[in-house]
N, C-alpha and C positions, 0 to 999 in steps of 0.2 A: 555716507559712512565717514568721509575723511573734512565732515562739517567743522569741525573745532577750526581746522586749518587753512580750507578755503575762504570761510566766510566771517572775515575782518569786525562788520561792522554790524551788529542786529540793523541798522536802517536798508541793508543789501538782502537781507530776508523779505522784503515785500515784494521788487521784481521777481527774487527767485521764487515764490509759493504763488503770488498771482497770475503771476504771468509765465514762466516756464514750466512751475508746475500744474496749471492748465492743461497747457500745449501737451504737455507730455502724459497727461493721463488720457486728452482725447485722441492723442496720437494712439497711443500702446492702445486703447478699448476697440478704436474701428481697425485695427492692422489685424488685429487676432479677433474678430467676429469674422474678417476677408478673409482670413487662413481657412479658416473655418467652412466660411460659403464657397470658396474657392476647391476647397478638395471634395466636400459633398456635391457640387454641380456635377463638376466633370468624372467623379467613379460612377453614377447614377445612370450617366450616359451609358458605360458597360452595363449596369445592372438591368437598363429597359433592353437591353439586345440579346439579354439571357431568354429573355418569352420567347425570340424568334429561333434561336440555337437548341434549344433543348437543354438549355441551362451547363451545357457544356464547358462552360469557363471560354470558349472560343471570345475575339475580341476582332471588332470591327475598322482598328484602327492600327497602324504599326507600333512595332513595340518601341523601337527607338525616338520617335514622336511623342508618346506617351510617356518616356523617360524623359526627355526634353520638354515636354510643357511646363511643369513644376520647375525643373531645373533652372530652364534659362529663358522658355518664351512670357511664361509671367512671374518672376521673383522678382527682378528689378522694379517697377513701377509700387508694388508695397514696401518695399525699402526704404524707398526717395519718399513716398507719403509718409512711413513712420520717423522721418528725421525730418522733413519739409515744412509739411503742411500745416499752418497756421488758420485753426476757424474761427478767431476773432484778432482782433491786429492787438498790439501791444499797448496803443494807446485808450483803448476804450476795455480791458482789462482791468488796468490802472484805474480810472475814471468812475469804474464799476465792480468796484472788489467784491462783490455780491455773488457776481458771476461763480467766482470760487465753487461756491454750492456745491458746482455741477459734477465736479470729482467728487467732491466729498460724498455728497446723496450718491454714487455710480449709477447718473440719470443715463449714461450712453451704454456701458457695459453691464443689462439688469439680464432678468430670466426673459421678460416678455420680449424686449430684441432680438435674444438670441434664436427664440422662439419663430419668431416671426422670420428674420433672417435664416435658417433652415427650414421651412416652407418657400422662401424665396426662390434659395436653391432648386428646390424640390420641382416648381412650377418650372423653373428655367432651363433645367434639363429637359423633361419633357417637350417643352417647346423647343429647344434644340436636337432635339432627335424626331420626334415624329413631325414636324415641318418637312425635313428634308425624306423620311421615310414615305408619306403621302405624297411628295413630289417625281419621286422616283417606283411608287410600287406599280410594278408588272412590268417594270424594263430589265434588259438584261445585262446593267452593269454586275461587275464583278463587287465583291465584299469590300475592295478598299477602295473603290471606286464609288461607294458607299459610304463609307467611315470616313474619307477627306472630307468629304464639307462639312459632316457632322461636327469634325474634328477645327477646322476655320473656323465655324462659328461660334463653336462652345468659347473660343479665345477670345473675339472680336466682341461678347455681349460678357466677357467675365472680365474684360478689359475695362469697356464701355461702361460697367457696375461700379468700377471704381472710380472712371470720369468723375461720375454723379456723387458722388462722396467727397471727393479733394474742391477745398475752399480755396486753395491758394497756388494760381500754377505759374511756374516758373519755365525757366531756360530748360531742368533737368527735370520736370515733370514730362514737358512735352518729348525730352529728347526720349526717356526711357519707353515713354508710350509710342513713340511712331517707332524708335527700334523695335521693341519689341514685334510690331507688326512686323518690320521688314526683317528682322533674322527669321522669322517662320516661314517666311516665304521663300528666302534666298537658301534657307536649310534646305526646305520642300524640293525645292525645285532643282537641288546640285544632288538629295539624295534620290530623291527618284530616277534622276536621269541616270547614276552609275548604279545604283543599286537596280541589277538584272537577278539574280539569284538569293537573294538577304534573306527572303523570309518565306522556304519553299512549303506547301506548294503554290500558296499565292505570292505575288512579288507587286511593290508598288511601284516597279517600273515605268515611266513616264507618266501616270495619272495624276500630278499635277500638271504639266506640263498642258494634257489635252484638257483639265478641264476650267483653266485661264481662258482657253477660246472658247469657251461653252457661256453661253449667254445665261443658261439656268444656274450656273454655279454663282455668277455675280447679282443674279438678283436673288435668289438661297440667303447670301452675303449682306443682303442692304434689310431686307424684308423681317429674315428671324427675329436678330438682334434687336428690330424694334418690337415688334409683339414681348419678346422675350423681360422687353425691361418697361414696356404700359405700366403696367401694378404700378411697381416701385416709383417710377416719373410719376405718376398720378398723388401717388401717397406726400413726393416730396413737395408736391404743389398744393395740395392740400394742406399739409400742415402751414406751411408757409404760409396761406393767406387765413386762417383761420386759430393756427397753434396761438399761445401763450407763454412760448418757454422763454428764457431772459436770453439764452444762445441765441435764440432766431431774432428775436429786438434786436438786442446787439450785432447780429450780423447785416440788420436791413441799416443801424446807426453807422456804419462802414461803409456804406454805400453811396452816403452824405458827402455833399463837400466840407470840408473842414471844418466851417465858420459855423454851418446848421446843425452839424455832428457836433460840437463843443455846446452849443445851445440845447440839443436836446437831453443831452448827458446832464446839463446842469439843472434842465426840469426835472429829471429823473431823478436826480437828488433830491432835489427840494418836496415831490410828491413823500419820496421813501424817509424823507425827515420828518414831514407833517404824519403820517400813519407811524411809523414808530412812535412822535409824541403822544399821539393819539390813543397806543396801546395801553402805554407805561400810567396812563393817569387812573384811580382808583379813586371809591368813594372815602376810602381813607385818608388817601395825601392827595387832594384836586391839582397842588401846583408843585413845582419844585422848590417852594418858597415853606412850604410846610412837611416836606419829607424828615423833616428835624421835632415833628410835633410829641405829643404823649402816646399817639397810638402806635406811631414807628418806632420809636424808640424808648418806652416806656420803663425797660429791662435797667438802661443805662441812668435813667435820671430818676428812678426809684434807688437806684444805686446809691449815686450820686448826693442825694437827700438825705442818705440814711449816714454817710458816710462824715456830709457836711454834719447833722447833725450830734453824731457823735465824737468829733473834732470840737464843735464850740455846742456846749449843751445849752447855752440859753440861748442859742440862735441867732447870737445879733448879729445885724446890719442886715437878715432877711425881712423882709417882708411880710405880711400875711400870703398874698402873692406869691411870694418866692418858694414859700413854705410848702405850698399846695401843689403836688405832683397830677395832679390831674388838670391843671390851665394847658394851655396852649401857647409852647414855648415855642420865640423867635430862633433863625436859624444862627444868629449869633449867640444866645443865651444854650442853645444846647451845644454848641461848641465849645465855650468855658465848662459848662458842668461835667460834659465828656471828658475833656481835660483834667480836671478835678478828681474825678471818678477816675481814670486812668492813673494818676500819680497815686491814688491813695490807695488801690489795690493790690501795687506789687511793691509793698513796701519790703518782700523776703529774696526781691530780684537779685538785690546787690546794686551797687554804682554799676553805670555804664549797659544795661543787660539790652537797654532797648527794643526792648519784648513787644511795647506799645507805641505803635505808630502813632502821633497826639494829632488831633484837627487843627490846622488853621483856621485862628480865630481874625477874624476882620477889624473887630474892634475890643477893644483892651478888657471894656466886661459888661454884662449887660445895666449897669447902672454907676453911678454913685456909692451908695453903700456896700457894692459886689467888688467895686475897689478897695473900700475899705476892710473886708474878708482879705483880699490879696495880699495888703502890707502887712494885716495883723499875722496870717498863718503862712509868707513863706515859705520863712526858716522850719517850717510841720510839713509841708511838702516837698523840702529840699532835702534827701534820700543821697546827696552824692553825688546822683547823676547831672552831668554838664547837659544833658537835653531836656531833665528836670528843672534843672534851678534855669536856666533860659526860657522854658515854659510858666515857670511862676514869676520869674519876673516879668514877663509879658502881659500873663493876665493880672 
């Protein structure tokens, strides 16, 4: 919004659209797909406990727990990734302004992701609840002696989901992920032990406490979270050795030493130069030496002809050749007659309108007798304008 005043010099426009505007649209796309899969996991969890209660609204978990997940055991860690994380470095960006695409086409945030990422959810709940419900059915814990580890795990694989997501980890990736684990614990384990009456008639009175020394709760802890994220780890492995996307290239050219990442970037250039020449060529113009011919530009030099002619009616100093709009004019000869054709069409411009941008011409005129047109009809094409009469006197 406030671009007129930040941004000094249009060449500061390339880091910022390449490269931070990148960063920040694959930022914003995977932060809010997480939001996303993050609230649908863990309400899911309450929704599979409804078949057991009788749909009662009853909830397997404390409610102050429940307020604090959201709040404060996982908001930080999507924070620090939506301002952090960087999935391709800045130098191969640069290198690869191609990349751009990738926001533009919204190849990270489409329907079929989001798709697929709400299934994900959907699978990882499930496996976070009925893991620990088959571990435990027909014993006689109590309900929240029940909903703890449900409730650990759901954090520890909704945590671990976004491990697999962040390309780039730093000082404040790691710190907000290991807190987080340890304020859930250190909450757990200070509210349970004072809280005797919080939540009558059950109370989660010391049930973390006793199920730290329970062997079944830490392997619950190691075992879920991996079943829970197979899929997803599968999928990311797959694409990876088999995808084609230009992100994932350029994320394996990061991975290079310096010296062989600058070399493979410069063959990736050189490939995307030779296929773009390769497109733009037509059975009309084979080279860029004939994109000036009769069939490109036929409109201008029919123009042009008609215009010469009726300036000098006996035609002189053309040619029979010159005469003939249908040869196959050089890219110096359609630059004069372009020019010609431009000065003599906006004779109602007025001096100075500069309406017509004129071609650099390479050489002063495609002949001998095409100079001799030049001296005789300046002063016919000099109109006033100072980019006119500088134009005819050239050619």
């Amino acid at each position: 919004m406030a671009s007129d005043f930040a941004i000094t010099r249009f060449k500061h426009l390339k880091k910022l659209l390449l490269v931070h505007g990148h960063w920040c649209y694959s930022r914003l796309a995977k932060m809010v797909i997480y939001f996303f899969y993050k609230n649908v996991s863990y309400v899911n969890l309450l929704f599979w406990y409804q078949f057991f209660c009788g749909f009662s609204g009853a909830t397997m978990i404390d409610y102050w727990q429940m307020v604090f997940f959201n709040l404060i055991f996982t908001s930080m860690p999507p924070i620090v990734f939506g301002i952090l994380d960087k999935d391709v470095s800045a130098e191969t960006l640069l290198g690869l302004p191609e990349l751009y695409k990738n926001g533009k086409n919204s190849e990270i945030y489409k329907l079929s992701t989001f798709i697929f990422t709400m299934l994900d959810a959907f699978y990882q709940s499930l496996i976070c609840f009925f893991v620990p419900y088959l571990t435990y059915k027909g014993s006689d814990i109590d309900v929240f002696s029940f909903g703890n580890p449900i409730n650990t795990i759901s954090l520890l694989t909704i945590l671990l989901h976004q491990a697999l997501d962040m390309k780039t980890w730093t000082v404040f990736h790691w710190a907000t992920m290991i807190g987080s684990v340890l304020c859930y614990f250190i909450f757990s384990v200070v509210y349970d032990g004072l809280c005797v009456v919080c939540n009558p008639p059950n109370s989660p009175y010391w049930i973390m406490e006793k199920q730290l020394s329970d062997p079944t709760f830490y392997l619950l802890c190691l075992i879920t979270p991996v079943i829970a994220l197979l899929p997803r780890y599968f999928l990311f492995v797959l694409r990876g050795t088999l995808g084609s996307s230009l992100i994932l290239k350029a994320q394996q050219l990061d991975q290079l030493p310096k010296e062989q990442q600058d070399l493979e970037i410069q063959k990736w250039r050189s490939r995307k130069q030779t296929t773009t020449d390769a497109s733009i060529t037509s059975p009309a113009c084979n080279d860029l030496d004939q994109t000036v011919n009769h069939l490109c530009v036929s409109p201008f030099l029919h123009t042009e002809t008609a215009a010469v002619s009726h300036g000098d009616v006996n035609g002189q100093g053309l040619s029979n050749t010159e005469r003939n709009p249908l040869r196959k004019w050089t890219p110096e000869e359609g630059s004069y007659f372009f020019n010609r054709w431009a000065d003599a069409t906006d004779s109602s411009a007025g001096p100075f309108s500069g309406r017509y941008p004129l071609v650099p011409n390479k050489v002063a005129s495609p002949g001998q007798e095409a100079s001799k047109i030049t001296r005789d009809n300046a002063k016919k094409f000099n109109h006033g304008s100072h980019r006119r009469s500088v134009s005819a006197v050239t050619l």
